[in-house]
ROMI-722098 format. One record per atom (N, C-alpha, C): residue in one letter; x, y, z. Coordinates in pm, whole numbers, padded with zeros to 5 digits, always signed. Layout:
REM ROMI-722098
aXYZ
...
***
This chain:
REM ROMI-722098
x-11187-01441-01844
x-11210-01361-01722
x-11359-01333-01706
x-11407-01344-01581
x-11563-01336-01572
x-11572-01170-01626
x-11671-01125-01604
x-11707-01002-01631
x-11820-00933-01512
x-11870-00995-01378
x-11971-00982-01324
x-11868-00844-01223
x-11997-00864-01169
x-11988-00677-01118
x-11876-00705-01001
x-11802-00617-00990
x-11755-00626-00844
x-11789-00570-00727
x-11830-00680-00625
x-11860-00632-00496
x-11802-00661-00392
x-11693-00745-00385
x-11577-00746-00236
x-11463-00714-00263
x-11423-00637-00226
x-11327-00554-00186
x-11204-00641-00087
x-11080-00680-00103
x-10987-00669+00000
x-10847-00600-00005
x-10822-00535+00045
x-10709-00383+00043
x-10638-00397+00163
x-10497-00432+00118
x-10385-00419+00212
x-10299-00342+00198
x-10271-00287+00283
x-10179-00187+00349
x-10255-00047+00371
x-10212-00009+00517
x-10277+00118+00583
x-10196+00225+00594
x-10106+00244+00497
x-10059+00366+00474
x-10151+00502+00451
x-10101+00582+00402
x-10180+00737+00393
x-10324+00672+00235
x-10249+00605+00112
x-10314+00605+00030
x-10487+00457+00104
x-10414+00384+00128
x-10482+00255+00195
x-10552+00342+00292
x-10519+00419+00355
x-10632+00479+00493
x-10778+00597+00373
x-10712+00630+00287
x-10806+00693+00183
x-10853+00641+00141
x-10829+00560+00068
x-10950+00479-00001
x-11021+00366+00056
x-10967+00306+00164
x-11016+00267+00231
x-11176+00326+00332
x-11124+00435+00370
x-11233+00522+00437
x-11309+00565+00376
x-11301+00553+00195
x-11358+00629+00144
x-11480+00488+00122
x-11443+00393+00035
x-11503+00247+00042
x-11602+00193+00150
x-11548+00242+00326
x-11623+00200+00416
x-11761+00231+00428
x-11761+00417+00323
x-11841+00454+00402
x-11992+00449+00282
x-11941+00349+00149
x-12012+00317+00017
x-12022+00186+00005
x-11980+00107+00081
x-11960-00068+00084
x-12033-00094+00205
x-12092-00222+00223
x-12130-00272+00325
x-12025-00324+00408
x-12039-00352+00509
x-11924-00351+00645
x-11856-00510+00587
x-11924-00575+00578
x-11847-00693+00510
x-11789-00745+00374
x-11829-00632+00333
x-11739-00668+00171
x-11686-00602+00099
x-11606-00513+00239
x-11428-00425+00215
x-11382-00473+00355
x-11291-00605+00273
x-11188-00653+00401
x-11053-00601+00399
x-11037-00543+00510
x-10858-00455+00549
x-10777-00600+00595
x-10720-00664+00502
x-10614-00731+00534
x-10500-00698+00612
x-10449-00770+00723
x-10305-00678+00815
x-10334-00847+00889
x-10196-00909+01003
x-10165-00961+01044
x-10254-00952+01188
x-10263-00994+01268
x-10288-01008+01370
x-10252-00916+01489
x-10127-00922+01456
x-10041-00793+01555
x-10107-00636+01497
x-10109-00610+01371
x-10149-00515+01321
x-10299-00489+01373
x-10379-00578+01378
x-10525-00606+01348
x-10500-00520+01528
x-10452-00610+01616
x-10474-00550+01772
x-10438-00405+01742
x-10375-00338+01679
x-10280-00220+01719
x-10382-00152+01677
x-10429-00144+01584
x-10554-00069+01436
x-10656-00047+01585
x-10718-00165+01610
x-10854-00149+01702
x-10843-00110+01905
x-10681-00109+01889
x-10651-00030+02026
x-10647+00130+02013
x-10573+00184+01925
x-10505+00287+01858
x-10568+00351+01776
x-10715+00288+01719
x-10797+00285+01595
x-10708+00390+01512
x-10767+00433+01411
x-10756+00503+01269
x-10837+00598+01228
x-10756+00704+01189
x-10862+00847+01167
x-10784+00851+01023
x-10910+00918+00964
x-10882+00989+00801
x-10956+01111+00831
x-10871+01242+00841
x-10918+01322+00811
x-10990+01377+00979
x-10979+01305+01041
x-11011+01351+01188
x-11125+01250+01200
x-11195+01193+01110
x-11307+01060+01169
x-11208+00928+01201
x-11343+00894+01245
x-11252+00720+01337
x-11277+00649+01187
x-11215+00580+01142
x-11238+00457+01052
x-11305+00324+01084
x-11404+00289+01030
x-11488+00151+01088
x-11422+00068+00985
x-11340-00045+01027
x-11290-00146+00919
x-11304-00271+00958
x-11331-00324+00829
x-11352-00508+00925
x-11199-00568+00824
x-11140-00574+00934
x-11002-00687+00979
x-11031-00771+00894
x-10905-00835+00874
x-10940-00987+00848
x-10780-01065+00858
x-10737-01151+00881
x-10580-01195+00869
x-10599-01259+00762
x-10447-01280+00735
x-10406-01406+00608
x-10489-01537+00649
x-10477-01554+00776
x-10510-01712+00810
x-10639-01710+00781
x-10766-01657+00842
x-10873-01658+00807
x-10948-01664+00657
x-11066-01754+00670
x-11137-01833+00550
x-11224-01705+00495
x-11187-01645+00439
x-11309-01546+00410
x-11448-01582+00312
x-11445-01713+00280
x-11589-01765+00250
x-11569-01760+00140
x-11534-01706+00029
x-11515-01664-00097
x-11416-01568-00133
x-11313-01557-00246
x-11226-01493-00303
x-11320-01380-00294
x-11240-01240-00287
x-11224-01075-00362
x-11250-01082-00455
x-11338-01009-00498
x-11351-00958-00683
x-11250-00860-00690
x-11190-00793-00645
x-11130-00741-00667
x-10939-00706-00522
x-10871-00689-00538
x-10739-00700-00427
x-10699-00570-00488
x-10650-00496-00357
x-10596-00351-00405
x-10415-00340-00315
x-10376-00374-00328
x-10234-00327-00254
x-10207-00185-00247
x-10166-00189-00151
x-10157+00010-00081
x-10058-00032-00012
x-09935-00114-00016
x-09817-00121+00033
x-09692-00043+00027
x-09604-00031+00096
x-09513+00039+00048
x-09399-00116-00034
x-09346-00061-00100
x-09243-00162-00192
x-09192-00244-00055
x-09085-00183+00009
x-09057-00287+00095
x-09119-00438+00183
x-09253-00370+00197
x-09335-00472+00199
x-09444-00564+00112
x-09410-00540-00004
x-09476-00602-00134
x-09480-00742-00108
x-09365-00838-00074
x-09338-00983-00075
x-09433-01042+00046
x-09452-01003+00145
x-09492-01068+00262
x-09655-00987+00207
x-09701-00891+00167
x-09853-00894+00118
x-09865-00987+00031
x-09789-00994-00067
x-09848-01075-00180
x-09896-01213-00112
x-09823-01281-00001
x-09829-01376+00081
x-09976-01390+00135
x-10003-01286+00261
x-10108-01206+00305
x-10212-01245+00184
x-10234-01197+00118
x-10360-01233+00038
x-10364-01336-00037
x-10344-01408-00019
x-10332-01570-00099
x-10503-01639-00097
x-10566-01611+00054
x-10662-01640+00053
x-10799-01564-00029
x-10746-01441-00057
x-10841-01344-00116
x-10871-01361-00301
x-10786-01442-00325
x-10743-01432-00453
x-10789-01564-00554
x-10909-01553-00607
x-10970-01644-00681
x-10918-01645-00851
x-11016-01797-00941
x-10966-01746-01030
x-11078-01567-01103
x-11145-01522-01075
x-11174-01375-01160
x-11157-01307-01050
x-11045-01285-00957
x-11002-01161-00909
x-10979-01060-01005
x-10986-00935-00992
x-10918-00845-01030
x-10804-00793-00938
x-10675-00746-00999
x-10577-00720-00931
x-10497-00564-00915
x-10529-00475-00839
x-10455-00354-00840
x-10351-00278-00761
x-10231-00263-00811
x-10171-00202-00742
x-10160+00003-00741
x-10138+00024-00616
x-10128+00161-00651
x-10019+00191-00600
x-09865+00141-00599
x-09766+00159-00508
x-09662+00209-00652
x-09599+00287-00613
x-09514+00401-00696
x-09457+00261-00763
x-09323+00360-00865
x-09262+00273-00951
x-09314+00198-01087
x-09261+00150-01109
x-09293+00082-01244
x-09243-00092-01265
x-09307-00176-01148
x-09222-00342-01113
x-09370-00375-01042
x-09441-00324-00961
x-09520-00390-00915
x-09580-00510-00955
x-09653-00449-01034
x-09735-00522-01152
x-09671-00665-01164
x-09613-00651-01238
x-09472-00781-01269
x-09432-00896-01164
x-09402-00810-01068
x-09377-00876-00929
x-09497-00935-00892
x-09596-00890-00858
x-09752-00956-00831
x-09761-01045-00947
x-09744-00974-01039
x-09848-01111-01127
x-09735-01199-01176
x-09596-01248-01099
x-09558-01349-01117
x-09597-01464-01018
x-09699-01433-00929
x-09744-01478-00860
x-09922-01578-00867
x-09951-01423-00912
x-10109-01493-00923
x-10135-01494-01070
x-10059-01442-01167
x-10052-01453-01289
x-10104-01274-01329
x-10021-01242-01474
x-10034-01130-01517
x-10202-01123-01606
x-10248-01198-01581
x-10421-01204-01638
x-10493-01126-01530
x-10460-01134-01418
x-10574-01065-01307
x-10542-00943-01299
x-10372-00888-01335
x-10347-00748-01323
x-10417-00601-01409
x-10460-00546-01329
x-10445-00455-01421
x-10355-00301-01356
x-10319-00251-01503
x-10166-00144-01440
x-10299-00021-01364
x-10208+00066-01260
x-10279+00181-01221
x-10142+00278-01157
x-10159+00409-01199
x-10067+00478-01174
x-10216+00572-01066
x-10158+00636-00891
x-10226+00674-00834
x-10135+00848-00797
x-10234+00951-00870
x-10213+01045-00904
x-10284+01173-00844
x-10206+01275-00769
x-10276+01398-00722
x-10316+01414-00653
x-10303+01286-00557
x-10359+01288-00400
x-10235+01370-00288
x-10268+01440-00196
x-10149+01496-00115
x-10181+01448+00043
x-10238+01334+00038
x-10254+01283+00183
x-10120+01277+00272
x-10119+01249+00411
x-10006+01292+00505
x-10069+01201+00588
x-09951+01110+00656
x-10049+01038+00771
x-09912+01064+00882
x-09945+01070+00981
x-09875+01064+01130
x-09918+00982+01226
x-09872+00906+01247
x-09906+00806+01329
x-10040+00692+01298
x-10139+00734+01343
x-10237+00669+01308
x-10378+00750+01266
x-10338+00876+01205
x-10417+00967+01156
x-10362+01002+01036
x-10471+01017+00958
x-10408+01048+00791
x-10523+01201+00807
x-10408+01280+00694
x-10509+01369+00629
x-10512+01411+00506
x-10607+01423+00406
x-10550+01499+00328
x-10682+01592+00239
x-10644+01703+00141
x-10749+01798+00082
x-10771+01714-00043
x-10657+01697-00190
x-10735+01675-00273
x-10725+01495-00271
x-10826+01442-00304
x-10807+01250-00280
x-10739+01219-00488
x-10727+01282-00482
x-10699+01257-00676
x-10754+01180-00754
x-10649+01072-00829
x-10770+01037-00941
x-10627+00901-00990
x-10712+00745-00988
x-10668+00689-01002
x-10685+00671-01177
x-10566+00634-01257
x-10555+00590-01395
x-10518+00469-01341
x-10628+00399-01471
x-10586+00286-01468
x-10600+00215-01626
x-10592+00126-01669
x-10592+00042-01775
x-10499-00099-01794
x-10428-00133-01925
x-10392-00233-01985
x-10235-00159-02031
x-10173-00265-01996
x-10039-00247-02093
x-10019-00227-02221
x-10100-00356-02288
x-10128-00291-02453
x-10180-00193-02466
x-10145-00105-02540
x-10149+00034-02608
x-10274-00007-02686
x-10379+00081-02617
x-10509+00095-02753
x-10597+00007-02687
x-10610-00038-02653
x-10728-00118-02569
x-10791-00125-02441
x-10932-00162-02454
x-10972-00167-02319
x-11004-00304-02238
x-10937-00348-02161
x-10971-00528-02107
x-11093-00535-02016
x-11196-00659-02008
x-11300-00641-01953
x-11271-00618-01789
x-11144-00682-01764
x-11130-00654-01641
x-11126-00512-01613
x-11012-00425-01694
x-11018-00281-01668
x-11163-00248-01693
x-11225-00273-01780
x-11426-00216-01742
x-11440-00252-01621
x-11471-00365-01583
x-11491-00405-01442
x-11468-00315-01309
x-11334-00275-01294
x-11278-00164-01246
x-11323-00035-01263
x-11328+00030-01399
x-11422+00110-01374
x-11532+00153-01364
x-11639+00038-01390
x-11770+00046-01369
x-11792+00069-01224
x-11686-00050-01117
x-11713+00001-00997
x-11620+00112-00884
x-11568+00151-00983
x-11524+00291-00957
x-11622+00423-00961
x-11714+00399-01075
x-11815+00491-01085
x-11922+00490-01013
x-11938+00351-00986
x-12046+00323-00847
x-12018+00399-00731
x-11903+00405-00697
x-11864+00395-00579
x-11775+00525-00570
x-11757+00636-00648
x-11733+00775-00656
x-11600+00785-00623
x-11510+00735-00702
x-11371+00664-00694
x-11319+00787-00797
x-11275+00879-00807
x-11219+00926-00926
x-11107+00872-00985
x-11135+00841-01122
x-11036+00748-01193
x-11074+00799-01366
x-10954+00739-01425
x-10962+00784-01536
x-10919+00609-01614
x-10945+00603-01735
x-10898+00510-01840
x-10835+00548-01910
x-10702+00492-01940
x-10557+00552-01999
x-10551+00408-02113
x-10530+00444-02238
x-10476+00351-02294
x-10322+00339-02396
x-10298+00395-02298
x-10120+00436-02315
x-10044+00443-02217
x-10091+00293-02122
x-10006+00329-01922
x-09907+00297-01956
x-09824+00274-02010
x-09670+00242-01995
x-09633+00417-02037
x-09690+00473-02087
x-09650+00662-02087
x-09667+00663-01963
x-09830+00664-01884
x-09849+00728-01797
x-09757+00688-01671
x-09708+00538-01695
x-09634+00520-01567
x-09490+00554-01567
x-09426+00580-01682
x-09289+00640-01680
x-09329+00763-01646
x-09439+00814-01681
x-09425+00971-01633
x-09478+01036-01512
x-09521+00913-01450
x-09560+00920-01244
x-09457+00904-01206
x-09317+00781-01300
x-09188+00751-01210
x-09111+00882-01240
x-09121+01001-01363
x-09030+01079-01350
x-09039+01173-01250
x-09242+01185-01221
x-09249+01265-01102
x-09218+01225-00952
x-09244+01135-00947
x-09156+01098-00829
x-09025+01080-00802
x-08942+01091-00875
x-08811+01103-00902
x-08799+01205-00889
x-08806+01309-00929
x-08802+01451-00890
x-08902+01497-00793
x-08986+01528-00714
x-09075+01540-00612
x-09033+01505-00517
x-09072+01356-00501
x-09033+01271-00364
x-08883+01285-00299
x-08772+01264-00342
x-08653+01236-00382
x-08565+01372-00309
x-08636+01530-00388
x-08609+01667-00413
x-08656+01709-00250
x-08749+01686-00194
x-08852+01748-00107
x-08768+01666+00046
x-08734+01556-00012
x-08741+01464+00081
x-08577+01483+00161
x-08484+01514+00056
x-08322+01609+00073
x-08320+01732+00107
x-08403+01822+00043
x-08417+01963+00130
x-08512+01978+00244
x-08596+01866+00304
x-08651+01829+00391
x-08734+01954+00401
x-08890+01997+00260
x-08893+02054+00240
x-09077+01999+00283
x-09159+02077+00146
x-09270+02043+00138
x-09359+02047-00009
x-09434+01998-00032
x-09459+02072-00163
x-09442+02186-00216
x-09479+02280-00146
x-09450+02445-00162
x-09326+02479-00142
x-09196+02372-00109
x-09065+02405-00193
x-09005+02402-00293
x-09131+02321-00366
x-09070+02275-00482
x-09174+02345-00584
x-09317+02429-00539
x-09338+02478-00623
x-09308+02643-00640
x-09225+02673-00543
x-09140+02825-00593
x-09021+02799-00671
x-09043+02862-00733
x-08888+02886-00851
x-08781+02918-00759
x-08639+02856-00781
x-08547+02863-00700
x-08416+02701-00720
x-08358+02698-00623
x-08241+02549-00661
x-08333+02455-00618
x-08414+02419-00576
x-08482+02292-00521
x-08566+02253-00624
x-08615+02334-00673
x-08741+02345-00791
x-08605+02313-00942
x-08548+02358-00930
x-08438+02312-01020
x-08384+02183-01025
x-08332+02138-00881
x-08307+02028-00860
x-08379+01913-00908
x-08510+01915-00861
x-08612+01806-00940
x-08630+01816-01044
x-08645+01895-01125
x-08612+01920-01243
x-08535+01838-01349
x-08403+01892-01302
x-08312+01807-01307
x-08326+01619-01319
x-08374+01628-01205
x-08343+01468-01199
x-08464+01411-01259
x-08555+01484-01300
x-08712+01441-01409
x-08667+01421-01529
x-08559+01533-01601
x-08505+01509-01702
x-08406+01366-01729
x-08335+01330-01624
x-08241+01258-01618
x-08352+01113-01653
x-08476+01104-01624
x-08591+01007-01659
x-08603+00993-01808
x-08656+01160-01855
x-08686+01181-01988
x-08599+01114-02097
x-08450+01121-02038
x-08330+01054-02145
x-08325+00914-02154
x-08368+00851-02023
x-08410+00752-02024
x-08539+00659-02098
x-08608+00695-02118
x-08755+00657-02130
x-08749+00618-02239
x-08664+00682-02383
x-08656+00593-02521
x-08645+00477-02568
x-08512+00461-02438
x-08493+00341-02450
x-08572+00217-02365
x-08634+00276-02321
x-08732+00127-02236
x-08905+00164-02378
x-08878+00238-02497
x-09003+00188-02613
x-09116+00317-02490
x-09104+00427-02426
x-09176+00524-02413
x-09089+00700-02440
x-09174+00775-02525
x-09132+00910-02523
x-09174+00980-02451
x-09115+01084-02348
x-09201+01182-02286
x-09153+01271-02325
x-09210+01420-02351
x-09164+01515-02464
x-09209+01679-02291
x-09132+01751-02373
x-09152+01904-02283
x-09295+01861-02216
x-09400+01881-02341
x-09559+01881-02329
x-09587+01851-02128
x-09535+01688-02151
x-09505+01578-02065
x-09457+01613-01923
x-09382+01686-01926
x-09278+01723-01814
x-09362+01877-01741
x-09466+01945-01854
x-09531+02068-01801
x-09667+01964-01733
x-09721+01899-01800
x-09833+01807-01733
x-09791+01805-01591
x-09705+01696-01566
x-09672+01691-01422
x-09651+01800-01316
x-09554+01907-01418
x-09529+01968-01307
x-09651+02066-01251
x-09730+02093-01383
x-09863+02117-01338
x-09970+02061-01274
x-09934+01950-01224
x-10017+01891-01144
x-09946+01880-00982
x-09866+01924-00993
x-09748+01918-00888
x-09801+02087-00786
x-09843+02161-00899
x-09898+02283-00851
x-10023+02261-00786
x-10120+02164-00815
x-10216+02190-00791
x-10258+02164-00591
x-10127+02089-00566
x-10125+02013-00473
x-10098+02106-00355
x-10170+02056-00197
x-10172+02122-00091
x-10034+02188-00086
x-09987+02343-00074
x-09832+02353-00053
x-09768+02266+00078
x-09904+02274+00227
x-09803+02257+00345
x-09823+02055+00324
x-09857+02018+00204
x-09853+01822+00193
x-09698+01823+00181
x-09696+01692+00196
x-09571+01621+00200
x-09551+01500+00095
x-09478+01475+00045
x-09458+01326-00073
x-09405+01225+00050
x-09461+01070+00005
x-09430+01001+00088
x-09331+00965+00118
x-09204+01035+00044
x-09044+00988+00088
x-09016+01049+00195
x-09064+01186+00146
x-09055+01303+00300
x-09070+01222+00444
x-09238+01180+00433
x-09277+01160+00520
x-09170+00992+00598
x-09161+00907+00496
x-09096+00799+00542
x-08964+00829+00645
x-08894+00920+00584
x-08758+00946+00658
x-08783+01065+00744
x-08890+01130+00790
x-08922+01140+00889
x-08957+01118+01031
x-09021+00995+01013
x-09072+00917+01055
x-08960+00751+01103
x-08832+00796+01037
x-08765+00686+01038
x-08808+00572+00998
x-08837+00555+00863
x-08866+00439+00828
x-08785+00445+00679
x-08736+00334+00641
x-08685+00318+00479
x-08777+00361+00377
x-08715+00424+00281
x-08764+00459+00195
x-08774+00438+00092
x-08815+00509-00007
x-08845+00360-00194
x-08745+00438-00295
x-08660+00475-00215
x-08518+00559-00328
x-08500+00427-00394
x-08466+00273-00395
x-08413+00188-00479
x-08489+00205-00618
x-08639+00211-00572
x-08723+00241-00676
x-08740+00371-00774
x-08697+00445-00707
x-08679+00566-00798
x-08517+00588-00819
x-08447+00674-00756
x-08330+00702-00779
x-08232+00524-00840
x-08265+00421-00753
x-08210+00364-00779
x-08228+00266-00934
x-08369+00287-00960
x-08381+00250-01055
x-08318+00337-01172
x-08373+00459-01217
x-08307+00550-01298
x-08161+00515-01299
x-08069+00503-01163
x-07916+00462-01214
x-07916+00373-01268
x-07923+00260-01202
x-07944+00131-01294
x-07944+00142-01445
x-08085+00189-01493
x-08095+00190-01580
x-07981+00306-01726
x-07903+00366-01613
x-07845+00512-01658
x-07718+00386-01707
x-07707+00301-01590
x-07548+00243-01676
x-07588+00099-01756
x-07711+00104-01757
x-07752-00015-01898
x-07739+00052-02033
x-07761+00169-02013
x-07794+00229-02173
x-07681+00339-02175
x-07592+00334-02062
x-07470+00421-02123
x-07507+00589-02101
x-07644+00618-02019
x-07695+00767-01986
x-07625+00798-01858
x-07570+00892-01832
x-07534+00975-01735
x-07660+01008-01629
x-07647+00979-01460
x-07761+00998-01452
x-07693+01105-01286
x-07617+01202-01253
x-07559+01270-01181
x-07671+01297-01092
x-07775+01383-01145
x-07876+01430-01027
x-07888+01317-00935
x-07965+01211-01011
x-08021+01098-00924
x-07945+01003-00816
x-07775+01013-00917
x-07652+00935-00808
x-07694+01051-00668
x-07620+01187-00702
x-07623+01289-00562
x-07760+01264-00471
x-07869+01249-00536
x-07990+01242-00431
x-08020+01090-00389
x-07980+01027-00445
x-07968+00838-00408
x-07859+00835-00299
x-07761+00900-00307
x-07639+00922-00203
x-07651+00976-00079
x-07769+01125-00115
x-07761+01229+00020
x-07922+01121+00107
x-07990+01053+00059
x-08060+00974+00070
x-08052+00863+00191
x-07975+00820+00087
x-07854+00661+00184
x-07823+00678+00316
x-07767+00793+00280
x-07687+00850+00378
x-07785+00941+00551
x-07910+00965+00491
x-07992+00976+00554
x-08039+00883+00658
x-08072+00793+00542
x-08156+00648+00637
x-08018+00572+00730
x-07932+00577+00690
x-07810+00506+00791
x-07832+00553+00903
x-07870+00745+00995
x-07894+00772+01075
x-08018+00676+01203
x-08088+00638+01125
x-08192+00579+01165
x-08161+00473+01276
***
């Protein structure tokens, strides 16, 4: 893997996280080397409709799949939601040399895998994206704290030059991020918070600040975080009490009137990434013989949601 600095940027998907870091990139990158990948149809809608973060207009330079961009990305960031993972991975075909670096920041614990059966698991590196409470509506995002991306290597204990790479130009570029060399912890324990958070907030059609007063909702997630914890042995990670106060303490720190992006999805009428959380946890509840009740009831009252649509 080369080791040279990274300086082009291409980042698809313009969701709440993609409109953040994106805006944040525009305004530390030169106009041509942070390309917003989107289709054509997208590309018209973006520059009719433009894009606000935070109440500014966003300056982004477009680019489609079809177009030659002169040279591969040093680096590809996906900001997709799961449902649309397959048709990005597509989408950037042209961006993708051999010393790309490869990042996803989309919930769950498959991304990774899924991408790099594609361009190969050498360009990946894991990132769990943590503590941000952005909210987007329509074609305006907002949010107070931007958080702090972890990132690293699957092997336990090491640092890969690519993950340096990453964070050298993370530090350039005032990216808050951390180096984890234990992400298979850190990412079971983003999927237990979103399992309980997203999931919890998104059934009592609530907000953060429902789930951080003590009461049945705050219980509820709870609940279904634990139903993770029983899980997690058996996929070779422990998460212990310690583990479960981390999160939920970081769960505090967050805007009360933000929203988690499940909220916002089935708001908005759009599908949501329950397969990935709730549905994964079951799954995995009747591989290993764990009982997983919370997560069936909120995978159910869920379902049953999006059918309205």
């Amino acid at each position: 893997m080369d080791t040279k600095e990274i300086k082009t940027v291409a980042l698809i998907g313009l969701g709440a996280l993609g409109i953040m870091y994106g805006h944040h990139l525009s305004k530390v990158m030169p106009f041509e080397r942070l390309r917003i990948i989107a289709d054509r149809a997208r590309i018209k809608r973006y520059e009719t409709e433009r894009v606000y973060c935070n109440g500014e207009q966003c300056r982004f330079n477009y680019v489609s799949p079809e177009e030659d961009p002169g040279e591969p990305a040093d680096l590809v960031i996906f900001a997709v939601k799961y449902p649309g993972l397959a048709e990005a991975i597509e989408a950037v075909r042209k961006q993708v040399g051999d010393n790309t670096v490869i990042l996803s920041v989309l919930n769950g614990i498959t991304s990774e895998e899924v991408i790099g059966r594609t361009y190969g698991m050498e360009k990946m590196i894991y990132c769990v994206a943590q503590g941000m409470d952005a909210v987007k509506e329509g074609n305006r995002m907002t949010y107070v704290n931007m958080g702090i991306l972890c990132i690293g290597d699957l092997e336990p204990g090491i640092v890969s030059s690519r993950v340096q790479r990453v964070a050298d130009f993370f530090e350039r570029v005032k990216i808050p991020y951390e180096v984890d060399t234990n992400m298979r912890k850190r990412l079971w324990g983003k999927l237990m918070l979103n399992v309980g958070v997203n999931q919890t907030v998104a059934v009592y059609e609530g907000t953060y600040g429902t789930i951080q007063r003590e009461g049945e909702v705050r219980e509820t997630m709870i609940a279904a975080m634990r139903e993770v914890m029983a899980l997690a042995p058996h996929e070779g990670v422990i998460l212990t009490e310690d583990d479960l106060c981390y999160w939920l303490d970081l769960l505090g720190t967050l805007n009360p009137a933000g929203k988690p992006s499940m909220r916002q999805d089935l708001e908005a009428g759009r599908p949501s990434e329950v397969e990935l959380f709730a549905g994964t946890i079951i799954k995995l509840g009747q591989q290993y013989g764990i009982p997983t009740p919370v997560n069936q009831t909120l995978y159910d009252r869920i379902i049953e949601m999006e059918s309205h649509f």
